[in-house]
C-alpha positions in Angstrom: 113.6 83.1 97.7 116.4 80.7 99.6 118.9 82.9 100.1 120.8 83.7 103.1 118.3 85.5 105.3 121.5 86.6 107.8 121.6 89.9 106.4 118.4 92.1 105.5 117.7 95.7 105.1 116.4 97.1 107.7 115.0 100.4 107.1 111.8 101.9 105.5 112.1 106.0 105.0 108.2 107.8 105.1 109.6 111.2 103.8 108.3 110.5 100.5 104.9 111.0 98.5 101.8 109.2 99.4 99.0 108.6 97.8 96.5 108.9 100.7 96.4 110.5 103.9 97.6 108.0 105.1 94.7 107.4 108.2 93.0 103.8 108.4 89.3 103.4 109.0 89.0 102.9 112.5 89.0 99.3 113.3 85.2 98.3 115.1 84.4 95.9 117.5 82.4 92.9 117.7 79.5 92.4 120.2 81.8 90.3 122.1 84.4 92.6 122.4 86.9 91.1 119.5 88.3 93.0 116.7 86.4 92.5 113.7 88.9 90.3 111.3 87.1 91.2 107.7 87.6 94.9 108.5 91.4 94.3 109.3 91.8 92.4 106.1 90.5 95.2 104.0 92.6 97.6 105.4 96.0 95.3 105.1 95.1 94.8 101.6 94.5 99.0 101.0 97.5 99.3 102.1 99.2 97.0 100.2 98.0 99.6 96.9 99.2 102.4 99.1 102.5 101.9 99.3 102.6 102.1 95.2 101.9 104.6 92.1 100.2 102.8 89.2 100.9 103.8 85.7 99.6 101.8 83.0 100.7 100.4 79.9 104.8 101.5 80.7 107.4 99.6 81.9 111.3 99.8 82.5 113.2 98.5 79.4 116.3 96.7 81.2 116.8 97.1 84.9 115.3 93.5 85.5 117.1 92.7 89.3 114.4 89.6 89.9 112.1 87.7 87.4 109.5 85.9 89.4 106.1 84.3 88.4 102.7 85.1 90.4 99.0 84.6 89.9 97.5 88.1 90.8 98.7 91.6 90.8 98.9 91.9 94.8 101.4 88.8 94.7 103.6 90.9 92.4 103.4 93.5 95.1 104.4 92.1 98.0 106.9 90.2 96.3 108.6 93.9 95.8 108.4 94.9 99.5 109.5 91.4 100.6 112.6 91.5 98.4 114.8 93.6 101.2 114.1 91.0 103.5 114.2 88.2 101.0 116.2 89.0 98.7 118.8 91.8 100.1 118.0 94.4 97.3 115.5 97.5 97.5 112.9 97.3 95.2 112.0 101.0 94.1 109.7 99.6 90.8 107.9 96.5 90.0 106.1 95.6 86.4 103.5 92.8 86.4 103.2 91.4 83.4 99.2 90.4 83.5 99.3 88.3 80.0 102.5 86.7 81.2 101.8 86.1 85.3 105.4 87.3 85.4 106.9 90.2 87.8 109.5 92.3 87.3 111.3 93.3 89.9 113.9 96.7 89.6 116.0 98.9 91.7 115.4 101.5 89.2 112.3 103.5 89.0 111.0 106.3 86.0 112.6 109.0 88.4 116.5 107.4 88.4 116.2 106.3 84.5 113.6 108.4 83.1 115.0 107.8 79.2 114.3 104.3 79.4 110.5 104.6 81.1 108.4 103.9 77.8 105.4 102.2 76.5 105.9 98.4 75.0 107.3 98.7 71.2 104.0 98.7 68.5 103.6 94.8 67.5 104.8 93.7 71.6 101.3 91.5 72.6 102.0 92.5 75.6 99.6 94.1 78.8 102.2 95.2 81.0 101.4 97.5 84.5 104.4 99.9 86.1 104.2 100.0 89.9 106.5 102.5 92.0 107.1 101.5 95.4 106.9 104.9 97.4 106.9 103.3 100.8 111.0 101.6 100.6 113.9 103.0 100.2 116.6 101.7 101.9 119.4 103.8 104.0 121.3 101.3 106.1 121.7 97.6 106.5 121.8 95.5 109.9 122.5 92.0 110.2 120.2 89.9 112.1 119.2 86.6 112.2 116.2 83.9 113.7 114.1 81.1 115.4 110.6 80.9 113.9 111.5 83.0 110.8 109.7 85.8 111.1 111.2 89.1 109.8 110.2 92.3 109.0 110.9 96.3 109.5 109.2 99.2 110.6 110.0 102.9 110.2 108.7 105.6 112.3 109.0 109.3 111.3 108.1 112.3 113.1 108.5 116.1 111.9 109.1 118.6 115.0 105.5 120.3 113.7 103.7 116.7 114.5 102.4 115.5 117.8 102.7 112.2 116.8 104.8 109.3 114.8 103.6 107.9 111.9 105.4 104.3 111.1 105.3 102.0 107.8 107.0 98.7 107.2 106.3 95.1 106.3 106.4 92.0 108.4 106.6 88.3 106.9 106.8 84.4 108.3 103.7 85.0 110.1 100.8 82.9 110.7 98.3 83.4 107.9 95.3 85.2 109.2 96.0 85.7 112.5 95.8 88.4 114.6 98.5 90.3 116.4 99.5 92.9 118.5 102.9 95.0 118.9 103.7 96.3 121.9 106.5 98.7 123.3 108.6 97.7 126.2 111.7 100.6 128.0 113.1 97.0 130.0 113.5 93.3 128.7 114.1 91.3 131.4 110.3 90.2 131.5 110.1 89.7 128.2 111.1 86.2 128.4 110.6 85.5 124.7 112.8 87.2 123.1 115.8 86.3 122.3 119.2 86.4 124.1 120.9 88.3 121.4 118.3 91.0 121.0 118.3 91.3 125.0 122.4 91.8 125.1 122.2 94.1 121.6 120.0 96.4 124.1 121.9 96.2 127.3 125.0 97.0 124.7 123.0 100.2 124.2 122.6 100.9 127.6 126.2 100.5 129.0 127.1 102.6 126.0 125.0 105.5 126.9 122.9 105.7 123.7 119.8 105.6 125.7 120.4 108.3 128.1 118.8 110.2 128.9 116.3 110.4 126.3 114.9 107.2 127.1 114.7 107.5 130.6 112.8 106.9 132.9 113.5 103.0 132.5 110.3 101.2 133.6 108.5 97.9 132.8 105.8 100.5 131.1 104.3 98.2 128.7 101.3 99.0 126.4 99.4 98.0 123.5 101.2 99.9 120.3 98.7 99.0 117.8 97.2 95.9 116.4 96.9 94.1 112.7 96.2 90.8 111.2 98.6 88.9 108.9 97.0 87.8 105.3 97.0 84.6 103.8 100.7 84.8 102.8 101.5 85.4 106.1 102.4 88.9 105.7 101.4 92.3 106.9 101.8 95.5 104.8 101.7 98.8 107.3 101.9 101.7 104.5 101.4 104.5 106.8 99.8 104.7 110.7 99.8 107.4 113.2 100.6 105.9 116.9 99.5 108.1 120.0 103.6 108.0 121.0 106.1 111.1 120.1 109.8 111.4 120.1 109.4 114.7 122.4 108.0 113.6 125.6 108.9 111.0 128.5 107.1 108.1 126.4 109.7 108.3 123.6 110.2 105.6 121.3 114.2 105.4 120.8 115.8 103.0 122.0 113.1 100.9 123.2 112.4 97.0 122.9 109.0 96.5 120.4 107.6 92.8 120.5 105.4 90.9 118.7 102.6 88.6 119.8 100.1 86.6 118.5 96.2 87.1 120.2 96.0 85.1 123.2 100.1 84.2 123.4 102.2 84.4 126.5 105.1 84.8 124.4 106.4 87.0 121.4 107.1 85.6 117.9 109.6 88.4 117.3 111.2 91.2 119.1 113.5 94.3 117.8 114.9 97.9 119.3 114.6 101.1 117.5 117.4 102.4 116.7 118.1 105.8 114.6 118.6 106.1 111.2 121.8 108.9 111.3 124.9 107.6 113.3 124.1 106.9 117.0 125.3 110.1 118.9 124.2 113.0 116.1 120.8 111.1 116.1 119.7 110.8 119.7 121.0 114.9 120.2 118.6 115.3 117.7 116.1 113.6 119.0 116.6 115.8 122.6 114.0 118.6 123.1 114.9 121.6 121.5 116.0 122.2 118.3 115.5 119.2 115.9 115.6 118.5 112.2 112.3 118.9 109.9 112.2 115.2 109.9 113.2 112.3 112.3 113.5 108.4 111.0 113.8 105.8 112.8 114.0 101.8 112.0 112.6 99.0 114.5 114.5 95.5 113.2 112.0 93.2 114.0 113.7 90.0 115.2 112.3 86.3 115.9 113.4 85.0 118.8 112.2 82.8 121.4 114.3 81.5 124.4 116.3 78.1 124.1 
């Protein structure tokens, strides 16, 4: 888990097979007015099990691309969605190994080597459970890099028969349970905690034309996103949420700066601009009213920075 964090992939596609539909229980308030933390706990940790298939008893005979050792099944979990940011591989399949506390972590899945997706050999003593990550799979890489060490990615998908974007992803280096809030920004110059080279990466953007006009008008319009708390690893699993924001109206999402803060912070603990998936130019004309693909991905590299 010490490698090089300078490179990560960045990218988590949603046009894939859920499990749910996707919809978390509506988060309810306290009497004074806070969010209630024990009901954002249980939804971080259903979604953790959402983002994978279970099959029991099978496993992956040799595709092993990280061996770890974990406590509980949910460790073995988020050890496969932390491994693009950690580890600089996409983990399509994980095996937890129950009588062992071992994890196995694959690129490989049943569907890429199906010959080789069996049950443990008669005489193995062995309890093994198959996991099949259906919220990753990786399309791009982007370098970036950090202050406070907090990483992550979120994707956000939109199809042209949905009024609104669904997004998924996984942030780490967090506090552990603490509550935060993202929030979407079309300028950066207030944002004063970010960082400079996530400020210059979106003025690049800018003087480039990638932004125009789809993300016009530029304003200060800054709002609430949506909210979650971290768990006691310091990590949030998102594995599928609706936001009340759309690719096809003057609110649109591309190209825009997406922060991160703490409850009660004047400053961010991480920033990021979405970007599209496709090369730059085919992207945002696809994204322009009119005529647009069955489905639209886009990535969010979420970026720690706070000024020097």
């Amino acid at each position: 888990m010490h490698r090089s964090l300078a490179t990560a992939t960045a990218l988590l596609l949603i046009a894939c097979r859920t499990v749910t539909n996707g919809d978390l229980p509506k988060q309810s308030n306290s009497q004074d007015g806070n969010v209630d933390n024990s009901r954002l706990k249980q939804a971080d940790d259903l979604e953790l099990l959402h983002c994978f298939e279970h099959v029991g008893n099978r496993w992956l005979v040799g595709f092993t691309t990280h061996l770890t050792k974990v406590r509980f099944k949910d460790d073995c979990l988020r050890e496969c969605l932390r491994a693009k940011i950690m580890l600089n591989f996409t983990c399509n399949s994980a095996m937890y190994l129950s009588s062992e506390g071992e994890c196995i972590l694959s690129q490989e899945n049943r569907k890429t080597q199906p010959d080789l997706f069996t049950e443990p050999q008669e005489g193995e003593a062995v309890t093994v459970h198959y996991f099949e990550n259906i919220c990753t799979l990786a399309r791009m890489e982007v370098e970036f890099g950090g202050y406070r060490g907090v990483l992550g990615y979120l994707d956000f998908v939109q199809s042209k028969q949905d009024k609104e974007l669904t997004t998924s992803g996984i942030i780490v280096g967090l506090e552990p349970d603490k509550q935060y809030s993202i929030e979407i920004s079309h300028e950066t110059d207030w944002i004063k905690g970010c960082s400079l080279g996530i400020k210059n990466e979106f003025k690049l953007m800018k003087v480039k034309g990638i932004s125009q006009p789809y993300v016009e008008p530029v304003t200060t319009l800054s709002k609430e996103v949506l909210e979650f708390m971290s768990d006691a690893h310091g990590t949030h699993v998102m594995a599928k949420r609706r936001l009340h924001l759309s690719l096809y109206n003057m609110d649109r999402i591309i190209g825009s700066m997406l922060s991160i803060w703490p409850k009660d912070s004047k400053s961010p603990v991480a920033c990021g601009i979405v970007k599209p998936l496709k090369n730059v130019p085919e992207a945002m004309t696809n994204a322009a009213p009119g005529p647009v693909p069955a489905l639209l991905t886009l990535f969010i590299l979420l970026l720690s920075g706070m000024t020097y």
